[in-house]
Structures are given as structure tokens and as C-alpha cells.
C-alpha positions in Angstrom: 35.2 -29.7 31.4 33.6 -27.3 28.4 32.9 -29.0 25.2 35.1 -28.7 22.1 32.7 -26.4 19.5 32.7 -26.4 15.8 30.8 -23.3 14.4 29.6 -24.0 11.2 29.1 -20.7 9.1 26.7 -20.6 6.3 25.7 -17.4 5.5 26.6 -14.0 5.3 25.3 -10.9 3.5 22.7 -13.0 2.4 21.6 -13.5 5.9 23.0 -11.6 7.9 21.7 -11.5 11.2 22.4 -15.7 11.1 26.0 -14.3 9.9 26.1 -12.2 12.8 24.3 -14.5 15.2 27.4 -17.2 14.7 30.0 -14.7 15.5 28.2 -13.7 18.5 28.5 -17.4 19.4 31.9 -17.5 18.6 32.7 -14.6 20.7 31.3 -15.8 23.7 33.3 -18.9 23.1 36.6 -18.0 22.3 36.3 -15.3 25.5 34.8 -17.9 28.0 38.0 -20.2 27.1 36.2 -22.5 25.0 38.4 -24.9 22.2 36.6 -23.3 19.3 37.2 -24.1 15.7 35.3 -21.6 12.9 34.2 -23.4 9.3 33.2 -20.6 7.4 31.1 -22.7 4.3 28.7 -21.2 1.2 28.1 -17.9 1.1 29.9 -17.9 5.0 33.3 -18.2 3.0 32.6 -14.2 2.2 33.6 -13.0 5.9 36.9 -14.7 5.8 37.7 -12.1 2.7 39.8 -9.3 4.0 37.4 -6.2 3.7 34.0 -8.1 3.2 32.7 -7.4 6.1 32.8 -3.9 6.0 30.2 -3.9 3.0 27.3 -6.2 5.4 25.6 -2.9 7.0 22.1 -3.9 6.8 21.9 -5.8 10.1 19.7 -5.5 13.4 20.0 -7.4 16.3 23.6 -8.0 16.7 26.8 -5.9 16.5 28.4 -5.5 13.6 30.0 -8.6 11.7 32.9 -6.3 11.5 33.4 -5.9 14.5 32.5 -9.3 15.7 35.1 -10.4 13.2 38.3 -8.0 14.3 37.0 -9.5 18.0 37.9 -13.1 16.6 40.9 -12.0 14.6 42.5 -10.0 17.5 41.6 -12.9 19.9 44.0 -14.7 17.4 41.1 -17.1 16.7 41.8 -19.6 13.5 39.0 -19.7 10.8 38.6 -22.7 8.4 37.4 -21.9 5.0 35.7 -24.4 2.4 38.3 -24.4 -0.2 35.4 -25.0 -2.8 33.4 -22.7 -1.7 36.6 -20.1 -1.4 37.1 -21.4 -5.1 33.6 -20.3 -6.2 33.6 -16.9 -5.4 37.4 -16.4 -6.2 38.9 -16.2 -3.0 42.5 -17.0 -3.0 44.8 -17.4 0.4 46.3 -13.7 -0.2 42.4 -12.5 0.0 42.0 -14.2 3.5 41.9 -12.4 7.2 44.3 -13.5 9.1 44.6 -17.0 10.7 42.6 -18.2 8.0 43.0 -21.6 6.5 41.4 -23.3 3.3 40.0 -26.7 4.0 38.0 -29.5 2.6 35.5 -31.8 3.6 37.5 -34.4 5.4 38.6 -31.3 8.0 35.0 -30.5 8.2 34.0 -34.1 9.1 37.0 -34.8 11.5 36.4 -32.0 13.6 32.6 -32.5 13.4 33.7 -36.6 15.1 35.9 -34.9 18.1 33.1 -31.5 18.5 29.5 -30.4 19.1 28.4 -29.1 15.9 26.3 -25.5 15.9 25.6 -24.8 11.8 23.8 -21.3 11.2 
């Protein structure tokens, strides 16, 4: 039986390649049938904004978020967004890619009881 997974996402054109290195993660998840959940958190709130990721073109070593993104999206994966952290840099639900929910801390720490935790 695979373990549930709760991907933790911290970072994104701030750090890319840590951005990028999540997805990847994610990716190989959500296509090996794994029960994935997605918390985008800090500046990781940024790729749930429809279009942000699209402006992150400095990276190296993994594809690009973009594209790792649309792979998620078109996967119909669901993405969790700090709805503080959303709140900070202005992001309202209208702004958010599809299957994208805002959430607080409680969801954070309920999933984080019932999954393994990966935070990049």
C-alpha cells in the first residue's frame, strides 16, 4: 500500500529549482497513482496564480515549472493554497489555476496527521 503524501511548497521564483524540484515530486506521484495533496505556502502560493509561472525562466535542472504545473492541472491534481499567504500577495480565488483551493492552518495540520510530509 503507497503512502498518502503531502507536498509542502515553499518557494518559487525565489528559488526556483526547490519550486521546480516539488513539482517534479509531485509529478511522479500523482502519475505513479499516489493520494497526493499539494500546499502551496510563502512565496509557493505564487504558482497557484494563473500565469505566474510563465514569468519563473531562470531555472536549471528541472523542466519548466510551467510545464510541471499544466502536468498537475491537466492530471486534474487539487492544490491547497495558504489563504494568508494568498492574502499577502493579493491573490484572490478568481486569480487561482484550476482545482485550487484556499486553506488555513488547521487543513495544513490535518493532512500533515493522516500523510508523510515532504516541505521544499
Amino acid at each position: 500500500m503507497h503512502k498518502k503524501l503531502l507536498i509542502v511548497i515553499t518557494h518559487s521564483s525565489d528559488a526556483p529549482e526547490r519550486a521546480a524540484a516539488a513539482l517534479a515530486i509531485a509529478n511522479a506521484a500523482v502519475s505513479n497513482n499516489r493520494d497526493v495533496v499539494i500546499f502551496a505556502l510563502n512565496e509557493g502560493a505564487l504558482l497557484v496564480k494563473g500565469g505566474f509561472a510563465e514569468t519563473i525562466t531562470d531555472q536549471k535542472a528541472f523542466p519548466p515549472i510551467k510545464d510541471l504545473l499544466q502536468s498537475l492541472v491537466e492530471a486534474g491534481q487539487q492544490f491547497l493554497v495558504c489563504s494568508t499567504c494568498a492574502k499577502q500577495f493579493g491573490l484572490a480565488e478568481q486569480d487561482l489555476l484550476p482545482n485550487t483551493q484556499m486553506a488555513g492552518a488547521a487543513a495544513l495540520l490535518d493532512h500533515m496527521d493522516s500523510r508523510e510530509t515532504i516541505t521544499l
